[in-house]
mmCIF file as gemmi writes it, N, C-alpha and C atoms, coordinates in Angstrom:
data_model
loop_
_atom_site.group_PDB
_atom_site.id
_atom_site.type_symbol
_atom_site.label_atom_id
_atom_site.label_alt_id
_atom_site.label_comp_id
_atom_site.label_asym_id
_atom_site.label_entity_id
_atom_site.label_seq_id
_atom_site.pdbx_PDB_ins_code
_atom_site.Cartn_x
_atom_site.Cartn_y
_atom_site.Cartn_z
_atom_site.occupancy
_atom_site.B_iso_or_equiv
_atom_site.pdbx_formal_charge
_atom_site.auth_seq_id
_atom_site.auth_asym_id
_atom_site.pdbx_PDB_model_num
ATOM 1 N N . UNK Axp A 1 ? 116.241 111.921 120.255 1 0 ? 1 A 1
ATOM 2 C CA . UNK Axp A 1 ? 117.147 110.79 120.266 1 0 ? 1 A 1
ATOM 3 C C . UNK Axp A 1 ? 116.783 109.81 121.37 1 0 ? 1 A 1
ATOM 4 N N . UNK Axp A 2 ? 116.341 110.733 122.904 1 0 ? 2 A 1
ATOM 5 C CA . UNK Axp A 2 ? 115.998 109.327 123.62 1 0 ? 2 A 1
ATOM 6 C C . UNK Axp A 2 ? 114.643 108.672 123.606 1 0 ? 2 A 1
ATOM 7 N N . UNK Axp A 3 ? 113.755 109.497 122.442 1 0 ? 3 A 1
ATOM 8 C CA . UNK Axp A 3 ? 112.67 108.745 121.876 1 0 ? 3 A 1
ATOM 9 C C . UNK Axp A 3 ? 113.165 107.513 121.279 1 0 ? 3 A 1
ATOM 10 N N . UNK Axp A 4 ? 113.968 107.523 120.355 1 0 ? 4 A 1
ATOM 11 C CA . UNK Axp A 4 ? 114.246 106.471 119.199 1 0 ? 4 A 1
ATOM 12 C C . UNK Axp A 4 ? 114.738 105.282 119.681 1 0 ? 4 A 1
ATOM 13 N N . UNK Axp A 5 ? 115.781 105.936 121.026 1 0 ? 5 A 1
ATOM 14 C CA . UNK Axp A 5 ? 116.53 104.798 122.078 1 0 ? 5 A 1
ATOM 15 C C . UNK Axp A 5 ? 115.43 103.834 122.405 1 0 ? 5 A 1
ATOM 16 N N . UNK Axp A 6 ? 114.481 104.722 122.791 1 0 ? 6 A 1
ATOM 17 C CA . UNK Axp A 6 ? 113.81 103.957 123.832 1 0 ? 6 A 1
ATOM 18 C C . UNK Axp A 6 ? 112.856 102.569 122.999 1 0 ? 6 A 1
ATOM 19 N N . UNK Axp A 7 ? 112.091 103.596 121.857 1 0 ? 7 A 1
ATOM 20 C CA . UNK Axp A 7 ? 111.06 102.84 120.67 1 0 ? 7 A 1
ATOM 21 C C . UNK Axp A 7 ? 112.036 101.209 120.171 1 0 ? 7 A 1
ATOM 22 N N . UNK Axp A 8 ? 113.766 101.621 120.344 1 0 ? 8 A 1
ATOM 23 C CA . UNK Axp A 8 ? 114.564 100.63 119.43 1 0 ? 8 A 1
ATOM 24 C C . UNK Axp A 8 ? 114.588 99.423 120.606 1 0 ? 8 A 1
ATOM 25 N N . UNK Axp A 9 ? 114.688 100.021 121.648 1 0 ? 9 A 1
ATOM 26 C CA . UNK Axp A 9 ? 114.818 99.327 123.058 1 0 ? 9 A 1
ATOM 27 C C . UNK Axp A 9 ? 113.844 98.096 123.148 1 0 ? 9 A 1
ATOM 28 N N . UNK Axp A 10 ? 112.785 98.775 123.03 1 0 ? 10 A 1
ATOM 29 C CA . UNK Axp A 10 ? 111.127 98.208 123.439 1 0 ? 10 A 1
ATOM 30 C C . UNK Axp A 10 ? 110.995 97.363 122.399 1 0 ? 10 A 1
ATOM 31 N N . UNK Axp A 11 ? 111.233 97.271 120.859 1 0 ? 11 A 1
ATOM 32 C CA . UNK Axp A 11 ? 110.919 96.405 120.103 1 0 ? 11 A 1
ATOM 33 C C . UNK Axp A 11 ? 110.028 96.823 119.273 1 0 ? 11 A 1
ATOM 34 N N . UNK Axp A 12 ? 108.95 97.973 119.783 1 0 ? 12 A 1
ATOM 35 C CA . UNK Axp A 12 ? 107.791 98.754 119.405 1 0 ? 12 A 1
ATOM 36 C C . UNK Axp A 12 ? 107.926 98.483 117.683 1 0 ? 12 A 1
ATOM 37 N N . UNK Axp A 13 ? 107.019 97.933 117.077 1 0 ? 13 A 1
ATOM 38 C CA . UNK Axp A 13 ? 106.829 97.694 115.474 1 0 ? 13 A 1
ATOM 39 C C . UNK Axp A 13 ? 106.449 98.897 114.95 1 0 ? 13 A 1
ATOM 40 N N . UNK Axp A 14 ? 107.384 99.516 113.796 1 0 ? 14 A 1
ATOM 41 C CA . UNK Axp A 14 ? 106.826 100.551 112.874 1 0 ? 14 A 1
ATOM 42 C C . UNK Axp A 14 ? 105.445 101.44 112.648 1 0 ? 14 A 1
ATOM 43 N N . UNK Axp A 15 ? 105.14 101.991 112.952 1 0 ? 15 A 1
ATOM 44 C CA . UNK Axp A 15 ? 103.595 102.399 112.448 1 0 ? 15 A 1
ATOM 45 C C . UNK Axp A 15 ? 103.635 103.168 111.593 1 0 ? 15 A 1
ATOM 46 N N . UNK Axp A 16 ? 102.61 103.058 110.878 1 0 ? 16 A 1
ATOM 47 C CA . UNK Axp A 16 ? 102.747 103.825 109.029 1 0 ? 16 A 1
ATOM 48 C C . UNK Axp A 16 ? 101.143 104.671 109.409 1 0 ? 16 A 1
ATOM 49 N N . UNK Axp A 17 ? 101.186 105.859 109.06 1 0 ? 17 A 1
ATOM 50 C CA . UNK Axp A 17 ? 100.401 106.556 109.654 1 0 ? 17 A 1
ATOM 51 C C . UNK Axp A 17 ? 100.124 107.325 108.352 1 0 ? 17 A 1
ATOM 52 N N . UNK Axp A 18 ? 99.014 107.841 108.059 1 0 ? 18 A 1
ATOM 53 C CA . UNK Axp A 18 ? 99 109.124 106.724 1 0 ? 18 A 1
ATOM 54 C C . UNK Axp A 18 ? 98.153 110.324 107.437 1 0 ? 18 A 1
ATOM 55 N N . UNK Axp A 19 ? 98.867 111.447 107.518 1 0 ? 19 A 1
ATOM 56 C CA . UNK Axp A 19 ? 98.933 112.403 108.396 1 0 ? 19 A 1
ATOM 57 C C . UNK Axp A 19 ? 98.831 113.771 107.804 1 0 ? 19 A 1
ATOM 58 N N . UNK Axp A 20 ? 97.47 114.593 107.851 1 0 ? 20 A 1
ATOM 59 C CA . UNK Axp A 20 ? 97.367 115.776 106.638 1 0 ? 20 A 1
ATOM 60 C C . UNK Axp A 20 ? 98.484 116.868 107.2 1 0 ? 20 A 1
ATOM 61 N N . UNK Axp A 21 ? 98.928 117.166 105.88 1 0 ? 21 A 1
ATOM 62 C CA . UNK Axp A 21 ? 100.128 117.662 105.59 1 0 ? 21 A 1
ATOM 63 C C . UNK Axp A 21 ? 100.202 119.174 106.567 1 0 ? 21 A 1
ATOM 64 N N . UNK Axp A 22 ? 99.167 119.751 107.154 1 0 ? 22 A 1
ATOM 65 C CA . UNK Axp A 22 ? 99.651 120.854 108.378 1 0 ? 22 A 1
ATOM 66 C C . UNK Axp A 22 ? 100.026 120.502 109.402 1 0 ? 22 A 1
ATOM 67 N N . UNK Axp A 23 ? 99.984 119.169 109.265 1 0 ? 23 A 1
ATOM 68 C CA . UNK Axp A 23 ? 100.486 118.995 110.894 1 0 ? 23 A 1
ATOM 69 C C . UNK Axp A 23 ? 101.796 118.904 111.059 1 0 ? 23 A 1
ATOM 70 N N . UNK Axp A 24 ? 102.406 120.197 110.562 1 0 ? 24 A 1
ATOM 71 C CA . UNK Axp A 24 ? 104.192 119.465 110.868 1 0 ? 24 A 1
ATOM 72 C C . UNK Axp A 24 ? 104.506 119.124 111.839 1 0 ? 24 A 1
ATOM 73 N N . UNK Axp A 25 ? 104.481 119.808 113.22 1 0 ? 25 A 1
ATOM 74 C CA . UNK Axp A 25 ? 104.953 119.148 114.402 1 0 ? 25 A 1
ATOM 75 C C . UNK Axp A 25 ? 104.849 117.878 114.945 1 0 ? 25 A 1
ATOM 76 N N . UNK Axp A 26 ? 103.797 117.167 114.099 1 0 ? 26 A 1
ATOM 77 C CA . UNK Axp A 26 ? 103.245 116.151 114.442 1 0 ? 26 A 1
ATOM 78 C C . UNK Axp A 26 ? 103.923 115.059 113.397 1 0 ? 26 A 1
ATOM 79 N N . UNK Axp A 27 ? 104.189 115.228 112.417 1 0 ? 27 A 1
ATOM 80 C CA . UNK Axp A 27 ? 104.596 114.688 111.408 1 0 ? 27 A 1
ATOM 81 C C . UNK Axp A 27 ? 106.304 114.318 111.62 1 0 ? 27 A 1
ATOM 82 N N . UNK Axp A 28 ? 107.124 115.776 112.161 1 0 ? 28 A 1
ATOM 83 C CA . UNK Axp A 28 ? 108.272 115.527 112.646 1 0 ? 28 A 1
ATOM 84 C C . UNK Axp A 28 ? 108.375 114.841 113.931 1 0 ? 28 A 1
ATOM 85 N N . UNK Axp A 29 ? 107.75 114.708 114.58 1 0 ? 29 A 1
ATOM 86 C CA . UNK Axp A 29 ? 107.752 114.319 116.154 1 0 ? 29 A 1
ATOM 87 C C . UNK Axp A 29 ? 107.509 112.641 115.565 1 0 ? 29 A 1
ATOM 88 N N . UNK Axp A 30 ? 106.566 112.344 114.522 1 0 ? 30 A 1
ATOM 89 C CA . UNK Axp A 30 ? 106.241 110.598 114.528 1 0 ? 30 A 1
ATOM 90 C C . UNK Axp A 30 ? 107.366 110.205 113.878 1 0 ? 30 A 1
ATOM 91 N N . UNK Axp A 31 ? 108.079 111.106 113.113 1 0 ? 31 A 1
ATOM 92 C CA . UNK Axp A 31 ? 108.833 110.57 112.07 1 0 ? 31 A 1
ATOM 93 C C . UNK Axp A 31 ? 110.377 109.942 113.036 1 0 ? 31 A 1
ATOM 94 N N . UNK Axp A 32 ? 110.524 111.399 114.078 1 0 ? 32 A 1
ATOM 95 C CA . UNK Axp A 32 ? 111.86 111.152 114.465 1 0 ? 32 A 1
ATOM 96 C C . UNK Axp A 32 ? 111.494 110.137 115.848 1 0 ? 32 A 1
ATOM 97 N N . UNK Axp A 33 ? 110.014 109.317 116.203 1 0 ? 33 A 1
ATOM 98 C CA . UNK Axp A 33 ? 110.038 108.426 117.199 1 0 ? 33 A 1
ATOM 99 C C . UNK Axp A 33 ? 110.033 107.087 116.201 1 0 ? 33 A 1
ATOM 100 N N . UNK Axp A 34 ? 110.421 107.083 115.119 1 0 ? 34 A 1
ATOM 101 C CA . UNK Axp A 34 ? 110.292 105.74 113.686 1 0 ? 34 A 1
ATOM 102 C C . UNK Axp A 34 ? 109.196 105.634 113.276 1 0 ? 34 A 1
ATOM 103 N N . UNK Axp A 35 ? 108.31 106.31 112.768 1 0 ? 35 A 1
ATOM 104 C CA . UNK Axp A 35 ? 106.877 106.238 112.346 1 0 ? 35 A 1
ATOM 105 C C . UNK Axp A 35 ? 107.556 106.618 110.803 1 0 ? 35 A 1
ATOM 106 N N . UNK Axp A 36 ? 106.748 105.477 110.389 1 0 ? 36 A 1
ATOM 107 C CA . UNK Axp A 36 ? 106.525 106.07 108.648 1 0 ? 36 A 1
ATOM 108 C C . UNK Axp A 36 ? 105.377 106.929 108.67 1 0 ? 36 A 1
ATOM 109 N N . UNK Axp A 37 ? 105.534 107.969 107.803 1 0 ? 37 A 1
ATOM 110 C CA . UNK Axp A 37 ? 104.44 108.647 107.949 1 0 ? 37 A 1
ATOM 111 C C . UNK Axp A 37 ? 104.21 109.244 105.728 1 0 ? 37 A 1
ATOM 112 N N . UNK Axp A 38 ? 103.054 109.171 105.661 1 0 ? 38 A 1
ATOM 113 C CA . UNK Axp A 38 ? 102.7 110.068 104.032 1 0 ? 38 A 1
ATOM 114 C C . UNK Axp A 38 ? 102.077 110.827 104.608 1 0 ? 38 A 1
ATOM 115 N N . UNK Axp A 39 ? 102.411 112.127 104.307 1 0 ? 39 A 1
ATOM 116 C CA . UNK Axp A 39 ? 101.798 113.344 104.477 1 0 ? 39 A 1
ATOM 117 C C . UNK Axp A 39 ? 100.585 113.406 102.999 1 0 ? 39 A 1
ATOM 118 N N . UNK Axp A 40 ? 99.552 113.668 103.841 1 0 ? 40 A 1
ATOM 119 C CA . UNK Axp A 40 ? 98.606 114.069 102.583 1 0 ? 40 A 1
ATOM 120 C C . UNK Axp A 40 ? 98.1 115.396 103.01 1 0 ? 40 A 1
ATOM 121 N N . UNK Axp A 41 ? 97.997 116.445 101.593 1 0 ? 41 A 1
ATOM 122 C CA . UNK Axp A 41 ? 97.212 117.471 101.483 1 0 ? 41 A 1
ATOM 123 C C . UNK Axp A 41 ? 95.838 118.006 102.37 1 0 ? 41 A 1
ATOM 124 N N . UNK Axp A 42 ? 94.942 116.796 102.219 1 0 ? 42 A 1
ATOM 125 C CA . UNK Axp A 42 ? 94.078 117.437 102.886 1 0 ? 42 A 1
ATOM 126 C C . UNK Axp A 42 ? 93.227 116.199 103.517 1 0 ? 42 A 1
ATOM 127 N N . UNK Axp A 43 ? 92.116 116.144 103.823 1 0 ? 43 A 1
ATOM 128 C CA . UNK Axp A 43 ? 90.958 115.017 104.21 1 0 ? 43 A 1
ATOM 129 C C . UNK Axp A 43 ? 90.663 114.305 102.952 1 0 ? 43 A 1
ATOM 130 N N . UNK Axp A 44 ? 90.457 114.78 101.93 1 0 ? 44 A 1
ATOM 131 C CA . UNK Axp A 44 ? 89.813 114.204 100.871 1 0 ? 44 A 1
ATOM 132 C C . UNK Axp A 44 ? 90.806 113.354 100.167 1 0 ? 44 A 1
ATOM 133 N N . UNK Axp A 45 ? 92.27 113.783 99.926 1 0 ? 45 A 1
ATOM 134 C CA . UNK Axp A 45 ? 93.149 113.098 100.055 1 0 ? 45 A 1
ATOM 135 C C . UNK Axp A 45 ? 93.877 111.486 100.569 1 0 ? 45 A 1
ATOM 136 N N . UNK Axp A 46 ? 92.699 110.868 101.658 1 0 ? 46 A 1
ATOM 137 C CA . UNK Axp A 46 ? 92.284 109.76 102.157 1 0 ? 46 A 1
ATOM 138 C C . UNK Axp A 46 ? 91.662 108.992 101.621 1 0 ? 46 A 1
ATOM 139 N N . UNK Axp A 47 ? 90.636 109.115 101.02 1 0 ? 47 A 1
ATOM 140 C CA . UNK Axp A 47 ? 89.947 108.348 99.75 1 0 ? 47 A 1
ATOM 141 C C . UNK Axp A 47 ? 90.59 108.248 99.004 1 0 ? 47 A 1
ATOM 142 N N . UNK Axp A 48 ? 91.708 108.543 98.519 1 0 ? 48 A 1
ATOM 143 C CA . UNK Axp A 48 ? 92.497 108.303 96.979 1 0 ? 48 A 1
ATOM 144 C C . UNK Axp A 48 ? 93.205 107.219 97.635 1 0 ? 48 A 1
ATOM 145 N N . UNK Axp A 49 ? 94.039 106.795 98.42 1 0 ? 49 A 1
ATOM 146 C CA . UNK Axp A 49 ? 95.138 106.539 99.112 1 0 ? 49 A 1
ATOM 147 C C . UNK Axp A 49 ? 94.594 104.639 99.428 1 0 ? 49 A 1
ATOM 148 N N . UNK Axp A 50 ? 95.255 104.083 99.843 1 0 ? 50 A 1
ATOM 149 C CA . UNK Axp A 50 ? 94.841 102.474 99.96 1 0 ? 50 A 1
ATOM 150 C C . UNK Axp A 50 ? 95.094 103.097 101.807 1 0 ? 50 A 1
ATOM 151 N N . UNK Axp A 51 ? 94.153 103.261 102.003 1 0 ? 51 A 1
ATOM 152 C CA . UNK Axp A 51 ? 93.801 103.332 103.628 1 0 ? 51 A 1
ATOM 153 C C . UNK Axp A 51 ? 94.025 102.075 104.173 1 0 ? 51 A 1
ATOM 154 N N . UNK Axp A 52 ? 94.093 101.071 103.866 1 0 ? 52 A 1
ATOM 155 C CA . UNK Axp A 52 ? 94.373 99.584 104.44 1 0 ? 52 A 1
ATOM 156 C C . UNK Axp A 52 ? 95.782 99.481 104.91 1 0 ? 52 A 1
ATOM 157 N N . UNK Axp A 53 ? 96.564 100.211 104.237 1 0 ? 53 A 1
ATOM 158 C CA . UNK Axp A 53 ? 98.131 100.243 104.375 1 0 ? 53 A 1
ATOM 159 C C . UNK Axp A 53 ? 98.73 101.254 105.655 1 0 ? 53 A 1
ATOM 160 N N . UNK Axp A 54 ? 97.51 101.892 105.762 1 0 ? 54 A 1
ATOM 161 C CA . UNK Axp A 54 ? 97.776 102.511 107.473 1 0 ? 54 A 1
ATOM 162 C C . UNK Axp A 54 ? 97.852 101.749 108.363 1 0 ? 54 A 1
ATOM 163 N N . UNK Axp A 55 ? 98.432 102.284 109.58 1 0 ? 55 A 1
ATOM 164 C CA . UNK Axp A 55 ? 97.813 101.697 110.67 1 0 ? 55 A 1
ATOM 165 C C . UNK Axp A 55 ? 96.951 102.964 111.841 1 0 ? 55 A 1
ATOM 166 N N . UNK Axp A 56 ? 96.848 104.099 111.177 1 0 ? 56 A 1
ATOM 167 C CA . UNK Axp A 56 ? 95.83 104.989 111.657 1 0 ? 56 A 1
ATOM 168 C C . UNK Axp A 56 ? 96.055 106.292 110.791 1 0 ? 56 A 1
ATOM 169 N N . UNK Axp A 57 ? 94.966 107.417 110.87 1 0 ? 57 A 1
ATOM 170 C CA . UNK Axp A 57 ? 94.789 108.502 110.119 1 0 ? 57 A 1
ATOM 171 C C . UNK Axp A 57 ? 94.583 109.489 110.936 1 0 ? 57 A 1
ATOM 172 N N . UNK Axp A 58 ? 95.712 110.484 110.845 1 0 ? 58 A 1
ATOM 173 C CA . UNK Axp A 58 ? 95.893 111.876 112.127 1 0 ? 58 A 1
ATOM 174 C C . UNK Axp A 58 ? 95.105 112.629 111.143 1 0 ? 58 A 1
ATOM 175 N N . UNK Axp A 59 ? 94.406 113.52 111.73 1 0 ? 59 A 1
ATOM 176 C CA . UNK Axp A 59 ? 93.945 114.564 111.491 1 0 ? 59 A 1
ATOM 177 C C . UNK Axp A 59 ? 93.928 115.902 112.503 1 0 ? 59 A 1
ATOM 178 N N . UNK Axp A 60 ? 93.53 116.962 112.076 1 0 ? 60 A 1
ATOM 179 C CA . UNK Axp A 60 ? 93.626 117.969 113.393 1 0 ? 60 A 1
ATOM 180 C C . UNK Axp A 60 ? 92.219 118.069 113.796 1 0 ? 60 A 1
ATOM 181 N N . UNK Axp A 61 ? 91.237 117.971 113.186 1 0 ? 61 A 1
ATOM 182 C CA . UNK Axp A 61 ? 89.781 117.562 113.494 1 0 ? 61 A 1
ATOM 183 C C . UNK Axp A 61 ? 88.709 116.983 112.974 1 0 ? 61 A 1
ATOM 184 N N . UNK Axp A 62 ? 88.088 116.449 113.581 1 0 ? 62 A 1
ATOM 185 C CA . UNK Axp A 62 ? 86.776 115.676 113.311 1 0 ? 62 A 1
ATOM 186 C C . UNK Axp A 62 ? 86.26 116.146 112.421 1 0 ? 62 A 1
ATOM 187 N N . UNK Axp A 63 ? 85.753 117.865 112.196 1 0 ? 63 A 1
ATOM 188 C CA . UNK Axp A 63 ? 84.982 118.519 111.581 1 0 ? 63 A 1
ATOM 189 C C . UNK Axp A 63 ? 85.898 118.448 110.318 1 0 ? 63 A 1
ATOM 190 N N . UNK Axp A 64 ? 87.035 118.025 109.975 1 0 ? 64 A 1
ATOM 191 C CA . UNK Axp A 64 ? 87.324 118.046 108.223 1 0 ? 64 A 1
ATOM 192 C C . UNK Axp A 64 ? 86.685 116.82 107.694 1 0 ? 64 A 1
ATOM 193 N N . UNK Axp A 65 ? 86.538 116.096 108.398 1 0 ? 65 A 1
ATOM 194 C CA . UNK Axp A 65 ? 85.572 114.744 107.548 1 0 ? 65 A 1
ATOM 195 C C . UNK Axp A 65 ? 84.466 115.758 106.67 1 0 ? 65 A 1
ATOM 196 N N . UNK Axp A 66 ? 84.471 115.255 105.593 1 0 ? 66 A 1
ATOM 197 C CA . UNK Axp A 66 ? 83.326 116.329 104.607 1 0 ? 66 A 1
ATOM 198 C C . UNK Axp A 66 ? 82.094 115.365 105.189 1 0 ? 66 A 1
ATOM 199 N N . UNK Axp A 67 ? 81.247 115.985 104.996 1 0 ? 67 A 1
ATOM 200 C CA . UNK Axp A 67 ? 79.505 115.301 105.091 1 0 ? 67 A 1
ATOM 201 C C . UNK Axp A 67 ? 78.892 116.218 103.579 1 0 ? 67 A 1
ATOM 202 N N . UNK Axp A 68 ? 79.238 115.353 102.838 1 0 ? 68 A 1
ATOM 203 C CA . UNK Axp A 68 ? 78.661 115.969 101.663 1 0 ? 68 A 1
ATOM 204 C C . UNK Axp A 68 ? 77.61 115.082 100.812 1 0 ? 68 A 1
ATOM 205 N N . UNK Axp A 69 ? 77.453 113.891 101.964 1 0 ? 69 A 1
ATOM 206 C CA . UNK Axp A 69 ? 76.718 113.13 101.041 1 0 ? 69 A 1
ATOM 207 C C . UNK Axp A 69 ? 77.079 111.727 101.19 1 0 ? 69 A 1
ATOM 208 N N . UNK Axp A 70 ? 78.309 111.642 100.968 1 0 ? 70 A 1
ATOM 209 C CA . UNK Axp A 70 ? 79.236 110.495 100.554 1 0 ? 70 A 1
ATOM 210 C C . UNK Axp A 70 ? 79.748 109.933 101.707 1 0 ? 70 A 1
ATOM 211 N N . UNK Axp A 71 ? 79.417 108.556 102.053 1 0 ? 71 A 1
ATOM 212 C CA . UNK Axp A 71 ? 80.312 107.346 102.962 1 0 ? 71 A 1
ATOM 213 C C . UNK Axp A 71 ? 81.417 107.062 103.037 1 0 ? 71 A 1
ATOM 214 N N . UNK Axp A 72 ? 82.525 107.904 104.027 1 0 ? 72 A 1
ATOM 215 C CA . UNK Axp A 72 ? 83.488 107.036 103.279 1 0 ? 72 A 1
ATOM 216 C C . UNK Axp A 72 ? 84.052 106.551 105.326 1 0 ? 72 A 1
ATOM 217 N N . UNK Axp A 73 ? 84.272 105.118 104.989 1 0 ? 73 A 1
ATOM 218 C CA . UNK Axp A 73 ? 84.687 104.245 105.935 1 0 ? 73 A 1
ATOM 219 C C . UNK Axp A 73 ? 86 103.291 105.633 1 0 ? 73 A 1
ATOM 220 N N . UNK Axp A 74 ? 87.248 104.632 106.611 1 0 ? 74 A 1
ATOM 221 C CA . UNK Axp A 74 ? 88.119 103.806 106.112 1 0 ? 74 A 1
ATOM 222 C C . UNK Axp A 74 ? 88.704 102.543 107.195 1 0 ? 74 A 1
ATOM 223 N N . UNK Axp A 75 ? 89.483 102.097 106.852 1 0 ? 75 A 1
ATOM 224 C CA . UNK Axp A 75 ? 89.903 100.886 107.36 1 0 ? 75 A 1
ATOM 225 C C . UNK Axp A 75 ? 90.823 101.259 108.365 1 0 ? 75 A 1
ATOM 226 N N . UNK Axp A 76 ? 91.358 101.97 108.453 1 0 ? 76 A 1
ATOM 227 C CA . UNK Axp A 76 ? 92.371 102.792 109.847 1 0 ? 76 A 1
ATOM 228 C C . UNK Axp A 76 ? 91.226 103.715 110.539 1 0 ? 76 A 1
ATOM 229 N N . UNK Axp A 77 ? 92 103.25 111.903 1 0 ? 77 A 1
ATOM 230 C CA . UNK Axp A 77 ? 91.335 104.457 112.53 1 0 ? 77 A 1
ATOM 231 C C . UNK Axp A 77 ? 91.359 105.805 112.262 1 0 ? 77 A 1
ATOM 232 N N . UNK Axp A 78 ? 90.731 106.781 112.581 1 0 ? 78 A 1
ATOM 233 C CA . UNK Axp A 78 ? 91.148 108.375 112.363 1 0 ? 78 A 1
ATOM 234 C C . UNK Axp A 78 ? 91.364 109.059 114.216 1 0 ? 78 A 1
ATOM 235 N N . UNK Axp A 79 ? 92.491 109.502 114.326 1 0 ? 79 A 1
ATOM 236 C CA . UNK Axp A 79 ? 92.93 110.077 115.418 1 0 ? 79 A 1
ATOM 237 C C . UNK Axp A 79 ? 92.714 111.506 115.438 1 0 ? 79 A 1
ATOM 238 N N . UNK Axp A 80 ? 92.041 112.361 116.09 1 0 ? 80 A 1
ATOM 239 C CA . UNK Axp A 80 ? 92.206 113.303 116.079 1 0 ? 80 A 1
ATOM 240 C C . UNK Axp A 80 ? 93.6 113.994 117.044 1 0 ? 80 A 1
ATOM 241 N N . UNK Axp A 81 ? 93.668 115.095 116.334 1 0 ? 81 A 1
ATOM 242 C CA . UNK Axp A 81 ? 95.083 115.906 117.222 1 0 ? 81 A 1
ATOM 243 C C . UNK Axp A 81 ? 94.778 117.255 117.977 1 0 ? 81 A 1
ATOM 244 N N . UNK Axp A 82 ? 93.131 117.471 117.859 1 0 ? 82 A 1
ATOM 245 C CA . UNK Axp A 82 ? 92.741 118.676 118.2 1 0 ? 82 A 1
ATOM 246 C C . UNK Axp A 82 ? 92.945 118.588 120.057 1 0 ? 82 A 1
ATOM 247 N N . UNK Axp A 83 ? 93.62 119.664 120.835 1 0 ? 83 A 1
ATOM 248 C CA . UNK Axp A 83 ? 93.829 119.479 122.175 1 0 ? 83 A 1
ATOM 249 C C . UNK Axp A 83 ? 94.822 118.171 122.648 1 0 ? 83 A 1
ATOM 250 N N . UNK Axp A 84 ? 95.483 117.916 122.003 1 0 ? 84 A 1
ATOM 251 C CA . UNK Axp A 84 ? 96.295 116.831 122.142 1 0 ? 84 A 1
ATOM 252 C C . UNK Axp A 84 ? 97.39 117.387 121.814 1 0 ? 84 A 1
ATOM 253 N N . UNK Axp A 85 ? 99.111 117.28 122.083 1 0 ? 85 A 1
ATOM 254 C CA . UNK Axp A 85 ? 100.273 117.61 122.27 1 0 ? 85 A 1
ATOM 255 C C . UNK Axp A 85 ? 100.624 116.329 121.36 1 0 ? 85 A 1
ATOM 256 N N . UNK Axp A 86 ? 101.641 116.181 120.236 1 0 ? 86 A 1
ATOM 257 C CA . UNK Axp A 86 ? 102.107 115.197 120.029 1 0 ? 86 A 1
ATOM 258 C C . UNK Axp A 86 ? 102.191 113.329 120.198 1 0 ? 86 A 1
ATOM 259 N N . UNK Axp A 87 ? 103.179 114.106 121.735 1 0 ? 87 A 1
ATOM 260 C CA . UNK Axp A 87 ? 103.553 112.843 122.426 1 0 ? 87 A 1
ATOM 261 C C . UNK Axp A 87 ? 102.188 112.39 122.975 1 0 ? 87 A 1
ATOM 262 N N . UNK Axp A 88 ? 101.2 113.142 123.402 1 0 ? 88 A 1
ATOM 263 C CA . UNK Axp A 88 ? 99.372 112.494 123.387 1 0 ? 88 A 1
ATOM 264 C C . UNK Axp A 88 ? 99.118 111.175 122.601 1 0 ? 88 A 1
ATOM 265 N N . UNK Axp A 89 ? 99.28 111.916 120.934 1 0 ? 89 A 1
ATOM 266 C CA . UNK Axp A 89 ? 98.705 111.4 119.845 1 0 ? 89 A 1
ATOM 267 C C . UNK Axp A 89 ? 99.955 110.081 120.179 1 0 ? 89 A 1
ATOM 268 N N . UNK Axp A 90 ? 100.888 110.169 120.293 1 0 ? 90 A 1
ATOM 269 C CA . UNK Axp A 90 ? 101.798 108.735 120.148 1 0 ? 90 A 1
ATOM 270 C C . UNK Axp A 90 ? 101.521 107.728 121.006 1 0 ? 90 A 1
ATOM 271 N N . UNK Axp A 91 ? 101.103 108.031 122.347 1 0 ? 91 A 1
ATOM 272 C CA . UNK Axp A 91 ? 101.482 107.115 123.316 1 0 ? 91 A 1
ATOM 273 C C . UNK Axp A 91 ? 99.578 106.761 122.851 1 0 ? 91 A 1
ATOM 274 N N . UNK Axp A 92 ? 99.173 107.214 122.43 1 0 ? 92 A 1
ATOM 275 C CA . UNK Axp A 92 ? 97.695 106.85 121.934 1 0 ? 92 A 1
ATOM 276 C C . UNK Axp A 92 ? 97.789 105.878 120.931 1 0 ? 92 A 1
ATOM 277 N N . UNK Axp A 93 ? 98.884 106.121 119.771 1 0 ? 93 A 1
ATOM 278 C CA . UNK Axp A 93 ? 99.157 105.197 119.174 1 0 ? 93 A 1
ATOM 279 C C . UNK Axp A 93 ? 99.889 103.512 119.579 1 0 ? 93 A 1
ATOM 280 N N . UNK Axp A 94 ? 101.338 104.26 120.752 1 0 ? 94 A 1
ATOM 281 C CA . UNK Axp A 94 ? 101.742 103.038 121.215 1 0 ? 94 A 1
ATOM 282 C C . UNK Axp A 94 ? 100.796 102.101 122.154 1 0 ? 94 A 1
ATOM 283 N N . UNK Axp A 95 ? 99.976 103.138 123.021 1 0 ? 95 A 1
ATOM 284 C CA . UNK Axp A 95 ? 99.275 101.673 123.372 1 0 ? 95 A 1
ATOM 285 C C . UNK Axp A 95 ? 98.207 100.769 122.545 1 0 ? 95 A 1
ATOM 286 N N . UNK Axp A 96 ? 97.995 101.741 121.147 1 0 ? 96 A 1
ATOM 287 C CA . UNK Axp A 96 ? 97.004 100.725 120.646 1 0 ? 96 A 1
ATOM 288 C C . UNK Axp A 96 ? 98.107 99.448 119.741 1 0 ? 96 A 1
ATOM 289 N N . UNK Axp A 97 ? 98.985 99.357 119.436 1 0 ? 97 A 1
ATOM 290 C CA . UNK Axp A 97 ? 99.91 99.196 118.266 1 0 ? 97 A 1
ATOM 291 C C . UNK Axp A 97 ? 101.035 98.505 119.152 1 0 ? 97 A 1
């Protein structure tokens, strides 16, 4: 709650994030600081999706990007969450955003 105070306080603009679906803690923690968030299934799950409509892509690591061949460069950043605590990944977000 004194996340939300504070985010409503500051003015801080929405961030819409698509966030693979194990990361609950991470998913509840953006949701209840006002983050829109779509949970997706997995990495590959990102290519289907209009990645433009993010404003970044959590993952828990680097190493799920497939290297199978295929380019894929999306238009949001990709954040990793590996060694990072939540509130890490946010204030990573608020200062970029």
């Amino acid at each position: 709650a004194i996340i939300k105070e504070k985010v409503a306080r500051s003015g801080f603009m929405e961030i819409k994030l698509a966030v693979i679906n194990s990361l609950d803690d991470y998913i509840q923690f953006f949701e209840e600081s006002g983050c829109q968030v779509e949970r997706l299934a997995d990495f590959k799950d990102v290519g289907k999706t209009d990645n433009f409509a993010y404003d970044a892509i959590i993952i828990q690591n680097l190493d799920e990007i497939p290297m199978d061949g295929h380019t894929f460069r999306p238009s949001a950043p990709i954040i990793e969450t590996k060694n990072k605590t939540p509130e890490e990944v946010f204030n990573l977000l608020r200062a970029r955003y």
